[in-house]
PATIZA-515156 format. One line per field, with one value per residue: residue in three letters; x, y, z of N, C-alpha, C in turn. Coordinates in nm, 4 decimals, m for minus. Layout:
BEGIN
residu <- ALA,...;
nxx <- X,...;
nyy <- Y,...;
nzz <- Z,...;
caxx <- X,...;
cayy <- Y,...;
cazz <- Z,...;
cxx <- X,...;
cyy <- Y,...;
czz <- Z,...;
END
This chain:
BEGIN
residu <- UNK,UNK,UNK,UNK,UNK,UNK,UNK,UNK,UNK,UNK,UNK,UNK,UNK,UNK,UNK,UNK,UNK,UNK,UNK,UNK,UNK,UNK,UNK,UNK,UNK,UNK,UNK,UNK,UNK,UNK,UNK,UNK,UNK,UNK,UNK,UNK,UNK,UNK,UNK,UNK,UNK,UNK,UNK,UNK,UNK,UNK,UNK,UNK,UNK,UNK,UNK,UNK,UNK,UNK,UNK,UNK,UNK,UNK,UNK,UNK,UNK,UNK,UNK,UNK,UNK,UNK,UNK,UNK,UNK,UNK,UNK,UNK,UNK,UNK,UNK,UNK,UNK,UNK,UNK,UNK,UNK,UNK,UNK,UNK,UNK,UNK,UNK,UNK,UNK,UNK,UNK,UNK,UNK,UNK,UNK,UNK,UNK,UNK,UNK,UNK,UNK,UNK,UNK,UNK,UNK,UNK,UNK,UNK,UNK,UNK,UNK,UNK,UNK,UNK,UNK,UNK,UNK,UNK,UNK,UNK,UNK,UNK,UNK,UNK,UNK,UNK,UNK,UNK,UNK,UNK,UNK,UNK,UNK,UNK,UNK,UNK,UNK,UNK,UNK,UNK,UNK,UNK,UNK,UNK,UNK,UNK,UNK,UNK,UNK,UNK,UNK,UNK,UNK,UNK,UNK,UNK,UNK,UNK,UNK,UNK,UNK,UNK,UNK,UNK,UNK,UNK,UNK,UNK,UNK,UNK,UNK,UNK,UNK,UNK,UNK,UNK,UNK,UNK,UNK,UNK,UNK,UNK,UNK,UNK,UNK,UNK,UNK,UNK,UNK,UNK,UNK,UNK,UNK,UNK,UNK,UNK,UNK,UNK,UNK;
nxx <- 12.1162,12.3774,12.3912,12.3894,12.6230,12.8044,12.7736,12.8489,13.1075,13.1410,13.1105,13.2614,13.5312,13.4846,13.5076,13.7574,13.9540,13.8622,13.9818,14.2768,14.2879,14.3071,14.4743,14.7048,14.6815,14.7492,14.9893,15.1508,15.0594,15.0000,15.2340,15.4335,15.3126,15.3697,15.6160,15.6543,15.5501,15.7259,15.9542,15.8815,15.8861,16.1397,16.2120,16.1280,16.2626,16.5519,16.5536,16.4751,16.7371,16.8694,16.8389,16.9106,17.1735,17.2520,17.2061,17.4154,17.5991,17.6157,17.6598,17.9013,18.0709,18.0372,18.1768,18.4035,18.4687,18.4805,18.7731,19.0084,18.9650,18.9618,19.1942,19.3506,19.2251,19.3492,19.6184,19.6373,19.5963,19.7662,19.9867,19.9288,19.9274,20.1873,20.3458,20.5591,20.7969,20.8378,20.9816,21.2112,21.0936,20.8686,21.0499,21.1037,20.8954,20.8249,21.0588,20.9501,20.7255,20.7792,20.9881,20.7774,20.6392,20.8218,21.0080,21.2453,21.3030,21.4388,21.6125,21.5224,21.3401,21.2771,21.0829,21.0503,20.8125,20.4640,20.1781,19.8492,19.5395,19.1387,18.8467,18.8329,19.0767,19.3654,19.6831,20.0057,20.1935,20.4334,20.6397,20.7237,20.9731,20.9961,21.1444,21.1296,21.2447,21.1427,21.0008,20.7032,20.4680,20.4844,20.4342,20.1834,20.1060,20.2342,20.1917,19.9381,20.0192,20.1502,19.9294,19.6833,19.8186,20.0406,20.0918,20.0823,19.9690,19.9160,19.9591,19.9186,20.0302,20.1340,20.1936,20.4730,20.5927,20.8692,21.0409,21.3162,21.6772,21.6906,21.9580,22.0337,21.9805,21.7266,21.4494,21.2499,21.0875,21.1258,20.9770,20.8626,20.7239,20.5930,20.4427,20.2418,20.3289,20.1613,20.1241,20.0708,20.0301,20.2512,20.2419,20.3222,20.1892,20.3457,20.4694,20.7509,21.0307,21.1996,21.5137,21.5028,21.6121,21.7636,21.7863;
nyy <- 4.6827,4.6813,4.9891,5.0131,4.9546,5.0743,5.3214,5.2754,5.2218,5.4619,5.6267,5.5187,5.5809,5.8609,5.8745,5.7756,5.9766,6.2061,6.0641,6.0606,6.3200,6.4076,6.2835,6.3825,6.6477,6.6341,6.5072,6.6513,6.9452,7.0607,7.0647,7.1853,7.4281,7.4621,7.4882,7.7200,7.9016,7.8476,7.9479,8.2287,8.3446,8.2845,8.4875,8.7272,8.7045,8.7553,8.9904,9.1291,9.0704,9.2054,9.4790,9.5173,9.5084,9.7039,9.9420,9.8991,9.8915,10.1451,10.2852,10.1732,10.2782,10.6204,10.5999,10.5464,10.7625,10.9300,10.8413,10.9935,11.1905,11.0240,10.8963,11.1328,11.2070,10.9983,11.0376,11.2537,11.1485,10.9657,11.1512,11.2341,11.0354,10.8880,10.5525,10.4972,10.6595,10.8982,11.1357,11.2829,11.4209,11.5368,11.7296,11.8961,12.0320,12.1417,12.3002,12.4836,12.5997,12.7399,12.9081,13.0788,13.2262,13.3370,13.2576,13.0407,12.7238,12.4334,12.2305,11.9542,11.6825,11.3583,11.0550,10.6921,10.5307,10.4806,10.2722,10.3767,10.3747,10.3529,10.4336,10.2585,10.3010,10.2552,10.3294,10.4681,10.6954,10.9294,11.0807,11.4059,11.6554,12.0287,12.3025,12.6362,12.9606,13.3102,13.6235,13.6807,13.7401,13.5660,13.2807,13.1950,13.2080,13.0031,12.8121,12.7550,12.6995,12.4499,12.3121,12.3336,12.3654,12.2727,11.9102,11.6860,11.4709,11.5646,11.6478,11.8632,11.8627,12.0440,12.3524,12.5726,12.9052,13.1198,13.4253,13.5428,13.6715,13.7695,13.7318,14.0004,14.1348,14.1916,14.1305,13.8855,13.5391,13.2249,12.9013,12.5897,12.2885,12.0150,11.7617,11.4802,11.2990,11.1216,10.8113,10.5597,10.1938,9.9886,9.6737,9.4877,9.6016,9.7718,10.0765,10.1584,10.1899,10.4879,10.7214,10.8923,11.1799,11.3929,11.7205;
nzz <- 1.4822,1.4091,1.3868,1.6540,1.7802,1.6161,1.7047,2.0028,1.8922,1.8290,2.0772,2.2238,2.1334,2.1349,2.3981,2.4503,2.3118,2.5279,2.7273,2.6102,2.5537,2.8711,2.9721,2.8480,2.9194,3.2200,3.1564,2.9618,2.9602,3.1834,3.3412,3.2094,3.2209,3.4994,3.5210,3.3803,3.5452,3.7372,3.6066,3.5265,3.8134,3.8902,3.6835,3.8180,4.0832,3.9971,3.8466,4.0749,4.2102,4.0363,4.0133,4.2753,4.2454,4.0344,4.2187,4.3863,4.2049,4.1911,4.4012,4.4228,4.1812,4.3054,4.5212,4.4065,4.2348,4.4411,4.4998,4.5243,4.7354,4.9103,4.9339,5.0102,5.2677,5.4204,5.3492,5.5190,5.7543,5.8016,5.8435,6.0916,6.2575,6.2428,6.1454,6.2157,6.5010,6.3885,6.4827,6.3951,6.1372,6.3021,6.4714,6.2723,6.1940,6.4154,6.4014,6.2204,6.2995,6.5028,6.3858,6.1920,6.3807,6.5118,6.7229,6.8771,6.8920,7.1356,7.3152,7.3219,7.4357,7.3950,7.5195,7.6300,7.4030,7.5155,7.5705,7.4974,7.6383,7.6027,7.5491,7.2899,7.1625,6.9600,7.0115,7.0054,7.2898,7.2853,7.5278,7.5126,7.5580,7.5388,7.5126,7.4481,7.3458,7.3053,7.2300,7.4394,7.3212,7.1266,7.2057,7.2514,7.0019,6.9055,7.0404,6.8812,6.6405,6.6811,6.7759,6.5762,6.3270,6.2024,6.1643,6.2905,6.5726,6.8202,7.2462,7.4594,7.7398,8.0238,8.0300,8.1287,8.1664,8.2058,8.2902,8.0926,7.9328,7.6252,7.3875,7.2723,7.4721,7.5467,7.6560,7.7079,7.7331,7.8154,7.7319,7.8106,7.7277,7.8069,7.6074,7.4609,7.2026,6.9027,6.8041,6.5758,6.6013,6.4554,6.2608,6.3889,6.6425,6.7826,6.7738,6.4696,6.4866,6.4539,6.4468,6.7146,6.7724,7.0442,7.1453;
caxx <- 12.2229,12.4848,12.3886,12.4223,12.7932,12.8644,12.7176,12.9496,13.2520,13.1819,13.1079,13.4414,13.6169,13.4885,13.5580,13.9143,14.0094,13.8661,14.0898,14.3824,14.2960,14.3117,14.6241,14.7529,14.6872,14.8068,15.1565,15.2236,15.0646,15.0283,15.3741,15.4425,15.2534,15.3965,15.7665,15.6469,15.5138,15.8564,16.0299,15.8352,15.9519,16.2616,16.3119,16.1407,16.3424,16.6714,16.5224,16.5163,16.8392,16.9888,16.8067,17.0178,17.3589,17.2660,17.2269,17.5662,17.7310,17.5890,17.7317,18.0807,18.0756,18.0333,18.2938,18.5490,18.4863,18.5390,18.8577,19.1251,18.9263,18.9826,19.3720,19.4390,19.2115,19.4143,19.7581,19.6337,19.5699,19.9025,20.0342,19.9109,19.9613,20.2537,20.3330,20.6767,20.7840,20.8487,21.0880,21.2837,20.9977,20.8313,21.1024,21.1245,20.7436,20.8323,21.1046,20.8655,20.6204,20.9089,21.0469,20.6868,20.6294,20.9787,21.1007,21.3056,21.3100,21.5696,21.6201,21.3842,21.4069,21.1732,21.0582,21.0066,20.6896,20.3582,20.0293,19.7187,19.4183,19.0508,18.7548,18.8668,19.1847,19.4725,19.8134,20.1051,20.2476,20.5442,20.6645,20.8617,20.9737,21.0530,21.1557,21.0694,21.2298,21.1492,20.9304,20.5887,20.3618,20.4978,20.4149,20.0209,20.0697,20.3288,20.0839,19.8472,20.0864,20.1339,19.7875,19.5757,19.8903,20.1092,19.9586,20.0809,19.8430,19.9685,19.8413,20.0144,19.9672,20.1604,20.3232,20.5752,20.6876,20.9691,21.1239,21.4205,21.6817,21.7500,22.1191,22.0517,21.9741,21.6185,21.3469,21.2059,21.0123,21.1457,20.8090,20.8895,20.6265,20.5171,20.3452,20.2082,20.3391,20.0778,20.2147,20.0105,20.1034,20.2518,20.1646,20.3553,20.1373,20.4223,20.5403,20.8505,21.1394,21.2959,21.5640,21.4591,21.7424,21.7789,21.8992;
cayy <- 4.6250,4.7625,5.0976,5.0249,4.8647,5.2055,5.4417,5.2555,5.2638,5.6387,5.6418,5.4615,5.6851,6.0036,5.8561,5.7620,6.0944,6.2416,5.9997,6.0808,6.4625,6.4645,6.2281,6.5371,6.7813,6.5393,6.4680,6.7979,7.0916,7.1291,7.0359,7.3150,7.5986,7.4686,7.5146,7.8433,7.9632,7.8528,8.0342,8.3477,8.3591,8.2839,8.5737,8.8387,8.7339,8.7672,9.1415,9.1966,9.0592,9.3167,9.6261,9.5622,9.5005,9.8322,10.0055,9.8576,9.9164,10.2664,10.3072,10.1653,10.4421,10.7072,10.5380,10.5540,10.8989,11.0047,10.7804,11.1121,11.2482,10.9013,10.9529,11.2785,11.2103,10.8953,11.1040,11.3594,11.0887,10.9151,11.2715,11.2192,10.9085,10.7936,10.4044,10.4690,10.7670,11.0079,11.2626,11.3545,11.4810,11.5926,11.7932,12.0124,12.0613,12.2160,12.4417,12.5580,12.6471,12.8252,12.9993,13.1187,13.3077,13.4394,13.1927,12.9675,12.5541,12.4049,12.1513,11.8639,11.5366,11.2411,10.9368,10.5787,10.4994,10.3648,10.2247,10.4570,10.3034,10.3855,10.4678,10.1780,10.3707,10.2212,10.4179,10.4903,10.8082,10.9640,11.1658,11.5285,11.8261,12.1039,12.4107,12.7534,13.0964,13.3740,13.7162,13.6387,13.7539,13.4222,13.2044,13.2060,13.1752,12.8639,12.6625,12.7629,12.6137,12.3209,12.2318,12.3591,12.3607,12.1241,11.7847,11.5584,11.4249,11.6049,11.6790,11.9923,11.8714,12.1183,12.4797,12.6645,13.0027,13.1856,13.5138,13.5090,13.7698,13.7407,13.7347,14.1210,14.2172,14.2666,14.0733,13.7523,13.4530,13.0915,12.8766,12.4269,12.2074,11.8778,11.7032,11.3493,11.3050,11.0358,10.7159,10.4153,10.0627,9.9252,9.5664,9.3714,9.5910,9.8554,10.1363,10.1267,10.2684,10.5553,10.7975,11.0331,11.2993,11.4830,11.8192;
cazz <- 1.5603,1.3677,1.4171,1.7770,1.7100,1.5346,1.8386,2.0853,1.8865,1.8415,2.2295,2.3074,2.0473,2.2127,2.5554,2.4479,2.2907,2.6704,2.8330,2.5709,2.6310,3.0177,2.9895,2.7656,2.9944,3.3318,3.1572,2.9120,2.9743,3.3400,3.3991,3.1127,3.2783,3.6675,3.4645,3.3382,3.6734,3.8266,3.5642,3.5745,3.9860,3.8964,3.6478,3.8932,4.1244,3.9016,3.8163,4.2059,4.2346,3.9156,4.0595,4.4031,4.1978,3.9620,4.2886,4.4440,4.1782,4.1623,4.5477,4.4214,4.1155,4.3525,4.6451,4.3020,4.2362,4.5540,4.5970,4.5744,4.8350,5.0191,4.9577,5.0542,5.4071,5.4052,5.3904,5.6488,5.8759,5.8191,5.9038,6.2292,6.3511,6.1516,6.2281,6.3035,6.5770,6.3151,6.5861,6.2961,6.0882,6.4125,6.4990,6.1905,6.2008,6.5449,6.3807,6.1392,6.3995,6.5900,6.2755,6.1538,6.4829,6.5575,6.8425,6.8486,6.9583,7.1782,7.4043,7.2487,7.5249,7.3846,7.5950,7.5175,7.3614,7.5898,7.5223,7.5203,7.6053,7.6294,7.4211,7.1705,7.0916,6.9518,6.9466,7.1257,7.2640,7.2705,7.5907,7.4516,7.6052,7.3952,7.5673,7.3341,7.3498,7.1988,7.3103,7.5509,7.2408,6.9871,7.2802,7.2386,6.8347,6.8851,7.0581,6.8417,6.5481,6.7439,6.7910,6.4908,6.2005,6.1912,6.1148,6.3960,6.6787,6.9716,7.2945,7.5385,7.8981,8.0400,7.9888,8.2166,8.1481,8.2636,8.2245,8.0535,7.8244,7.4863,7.3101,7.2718,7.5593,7.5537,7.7392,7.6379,7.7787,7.8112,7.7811,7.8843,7.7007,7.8280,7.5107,7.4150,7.0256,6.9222,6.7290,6.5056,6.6131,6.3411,6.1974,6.5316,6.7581,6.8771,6.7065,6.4314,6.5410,6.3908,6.4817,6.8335,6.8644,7.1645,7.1368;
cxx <- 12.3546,12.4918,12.4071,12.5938,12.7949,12.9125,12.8495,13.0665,13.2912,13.2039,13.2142,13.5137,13.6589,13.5631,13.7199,13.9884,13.9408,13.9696,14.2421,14.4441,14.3457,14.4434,14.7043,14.8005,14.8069,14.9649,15.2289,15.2392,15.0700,15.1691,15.4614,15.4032,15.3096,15.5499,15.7691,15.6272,15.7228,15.9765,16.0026,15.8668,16.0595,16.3255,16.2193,16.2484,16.4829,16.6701,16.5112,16.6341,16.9207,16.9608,16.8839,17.1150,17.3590,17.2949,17.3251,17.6640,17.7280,17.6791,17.8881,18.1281,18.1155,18.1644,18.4134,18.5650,18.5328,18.6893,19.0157,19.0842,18.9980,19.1228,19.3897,19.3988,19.3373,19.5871,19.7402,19.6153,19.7040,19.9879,20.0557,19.9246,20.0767,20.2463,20.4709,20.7097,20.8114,20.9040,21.1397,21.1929,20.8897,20.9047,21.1465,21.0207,20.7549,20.9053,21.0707,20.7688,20.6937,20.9331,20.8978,20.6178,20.7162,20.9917,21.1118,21.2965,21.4380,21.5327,21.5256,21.4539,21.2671,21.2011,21.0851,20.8864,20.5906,20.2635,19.9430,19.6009,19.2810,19.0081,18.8004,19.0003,19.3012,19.5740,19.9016,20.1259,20.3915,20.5303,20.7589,20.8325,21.0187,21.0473,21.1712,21.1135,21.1833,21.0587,20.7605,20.4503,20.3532,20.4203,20.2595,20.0160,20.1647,20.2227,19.9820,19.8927,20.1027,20.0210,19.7040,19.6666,19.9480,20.0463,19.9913,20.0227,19.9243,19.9066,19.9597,19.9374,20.0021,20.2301,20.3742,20.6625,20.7523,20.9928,21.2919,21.4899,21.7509,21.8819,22.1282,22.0348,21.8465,21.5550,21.2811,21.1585,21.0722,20.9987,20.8701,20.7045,20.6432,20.3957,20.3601,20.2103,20.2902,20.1722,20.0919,20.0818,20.1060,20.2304,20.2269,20.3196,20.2207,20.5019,20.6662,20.9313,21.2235,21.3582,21.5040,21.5673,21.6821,21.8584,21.8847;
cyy <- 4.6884,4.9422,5.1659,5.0072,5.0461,5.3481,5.4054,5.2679,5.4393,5.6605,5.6136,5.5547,5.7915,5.9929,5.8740,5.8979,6.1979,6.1986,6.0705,6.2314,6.5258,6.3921,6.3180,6.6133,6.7287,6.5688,6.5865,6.9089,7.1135,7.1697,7.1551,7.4096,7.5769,7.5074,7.6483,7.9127,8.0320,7.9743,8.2280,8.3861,8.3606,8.4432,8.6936,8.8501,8.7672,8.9006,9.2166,9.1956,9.2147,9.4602,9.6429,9.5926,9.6274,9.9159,9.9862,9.9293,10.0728,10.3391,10.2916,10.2842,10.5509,10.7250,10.5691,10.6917,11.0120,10.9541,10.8856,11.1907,11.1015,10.9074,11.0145,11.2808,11.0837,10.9529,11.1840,11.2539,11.0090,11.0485,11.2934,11.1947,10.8462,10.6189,10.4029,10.6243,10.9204,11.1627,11.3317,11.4733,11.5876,11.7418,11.9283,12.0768,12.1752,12.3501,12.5148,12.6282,12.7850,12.9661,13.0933,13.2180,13.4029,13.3467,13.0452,12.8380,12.4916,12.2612,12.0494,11.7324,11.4379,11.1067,10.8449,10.5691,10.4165,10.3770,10.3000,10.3428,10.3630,10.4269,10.3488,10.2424,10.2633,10.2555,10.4044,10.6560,10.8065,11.0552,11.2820,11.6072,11.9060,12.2853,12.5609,12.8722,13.1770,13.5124,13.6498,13.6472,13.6428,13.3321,13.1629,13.1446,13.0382,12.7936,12.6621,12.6888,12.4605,12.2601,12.2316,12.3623,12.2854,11.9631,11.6769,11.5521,11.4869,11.6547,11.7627,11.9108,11.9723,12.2233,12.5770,12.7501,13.0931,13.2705,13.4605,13.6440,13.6828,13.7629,13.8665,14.2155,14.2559,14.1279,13.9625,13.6178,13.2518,12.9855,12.6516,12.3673,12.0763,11.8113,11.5593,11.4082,11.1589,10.9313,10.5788,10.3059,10.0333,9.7551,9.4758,9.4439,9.7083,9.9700,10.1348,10.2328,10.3504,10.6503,10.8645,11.0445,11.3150,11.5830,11.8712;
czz <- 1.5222,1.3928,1.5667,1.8199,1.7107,1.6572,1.9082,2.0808,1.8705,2.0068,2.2532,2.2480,2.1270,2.3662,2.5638,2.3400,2.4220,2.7217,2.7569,2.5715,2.7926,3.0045,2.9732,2.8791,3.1094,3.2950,3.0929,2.9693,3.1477,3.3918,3.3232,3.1993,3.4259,3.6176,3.4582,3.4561,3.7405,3.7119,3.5616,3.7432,3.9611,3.8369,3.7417,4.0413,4.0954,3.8643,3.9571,4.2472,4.1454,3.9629,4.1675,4.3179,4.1146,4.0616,4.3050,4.3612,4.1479,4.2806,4.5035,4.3701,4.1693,4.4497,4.4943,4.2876,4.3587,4.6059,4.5986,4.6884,4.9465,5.0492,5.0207,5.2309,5.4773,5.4584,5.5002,5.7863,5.8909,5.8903,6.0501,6.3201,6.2685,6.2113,6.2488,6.3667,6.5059,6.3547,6.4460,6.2147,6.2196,6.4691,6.4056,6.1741,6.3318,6.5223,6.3081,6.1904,6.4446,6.5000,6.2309,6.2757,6.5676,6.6518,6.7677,6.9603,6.9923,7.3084,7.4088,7.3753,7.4665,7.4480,7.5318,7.5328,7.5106,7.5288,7.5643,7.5185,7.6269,7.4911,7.2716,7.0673,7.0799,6.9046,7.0468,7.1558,7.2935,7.3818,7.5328,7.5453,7.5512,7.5372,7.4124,7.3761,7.2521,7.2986,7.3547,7.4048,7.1257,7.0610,7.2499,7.0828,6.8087,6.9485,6.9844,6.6629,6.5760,6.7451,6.6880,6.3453,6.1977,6.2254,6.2129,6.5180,6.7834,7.0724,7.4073,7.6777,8.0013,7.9537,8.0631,8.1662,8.2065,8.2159,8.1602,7.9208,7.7232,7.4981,7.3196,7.3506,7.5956,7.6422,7.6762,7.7289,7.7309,7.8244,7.7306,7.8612,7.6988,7.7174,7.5184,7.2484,7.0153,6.7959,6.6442,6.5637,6.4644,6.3327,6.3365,6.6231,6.8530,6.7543,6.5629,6.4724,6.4093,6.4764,6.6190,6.8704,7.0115,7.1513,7.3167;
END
């Protein structure tokens, strides 16, 4: 009888270190290894995340190294389009053209500013006329200063040339240019106003 006694309390024993085992598992460890799971996801994703941001910042790196290149296109494009009408500067650009080919610039008349539109453009132009003596052979290499050297956006719509004599007596070519001098809106949307002589 006792030996039966004994059995059962071993039997219950064993049973209740089963039950106190699966409880174990139920309330510790599972909940342990479903933590671990979630953390293992978490840090591959955190290692997908750092491989973008190494790249990025590999892209910025490169964007920094290049940023005197970014300047200097930066200034050539201000060159261009200033944001205010820039005649003054315009106009010595013209006598440098002039001077670098042998003729000479005279009779400068600039418009007032209008709105260009199309193709998603946003600028203004500038109406000029610039009348140009000098001999028939500069003529070809001044528009060719105008358009391909000097750094401001301009566009020749017309050119009318005339005979005409020089101061000395010799033979020479009067040549009447119709240009668009191109302009930036500045921050209210319209040009800034500076200086346009008229000689």
């Amino acid at each position: 009888m006792r030996a039966h006694a004994d059995r059962l309390w071993l039997l219950g024993g064993a049973i209740g270190v089963v039950i106190l085992v699966a409880v174990g598992w139920l309330l510790l460890i599972n909940p342990a290894h479903g933590d671990a799971d979630g953390y293992r996801e978490q840090t591959e994703v955190s290692e997908i995340q750092l491989i973008a941001l190494h790249k990025r910042l590999g892209e910025l790196k490169e964007q920094q190294a290049k940023l005197p290149t970014y300047k200097a296109e930066l200034a050539r494009n201000r060159q261009a389009l200033p944001l205010d009408t820039g005649i003054p500067a315009f106009l010595r650009q013209l006598e440098d053209a002039g001077d670098a080919v042998g003729a000479t610039v005279s009779n400068v008349n600039v418009g007032v500013p209008s709105q260009e539109t199309g193709a998603g453009l946003s600028a203004y132009s500038l109406p000029v006329t610039v009348t140009v003596d000098g001999r028939i052979g500069a003529m070809g290499p001044f528009l060719d200063q105008l358009q391909q050297v000097q750094p401001r956006a301009v566009l020749v719509q017309s050119a009318n040339l005339a005979a005409s004599t020089e101061e000395n007596g010799k033979d020479g070519t009067n040549m009447t240019l119709t240009m668009k001098v191109f302009v930036a809106p500045a921050a209210g949307g319209t040009p800034a106003a500076s200086p346009a002589p008229t000689n």
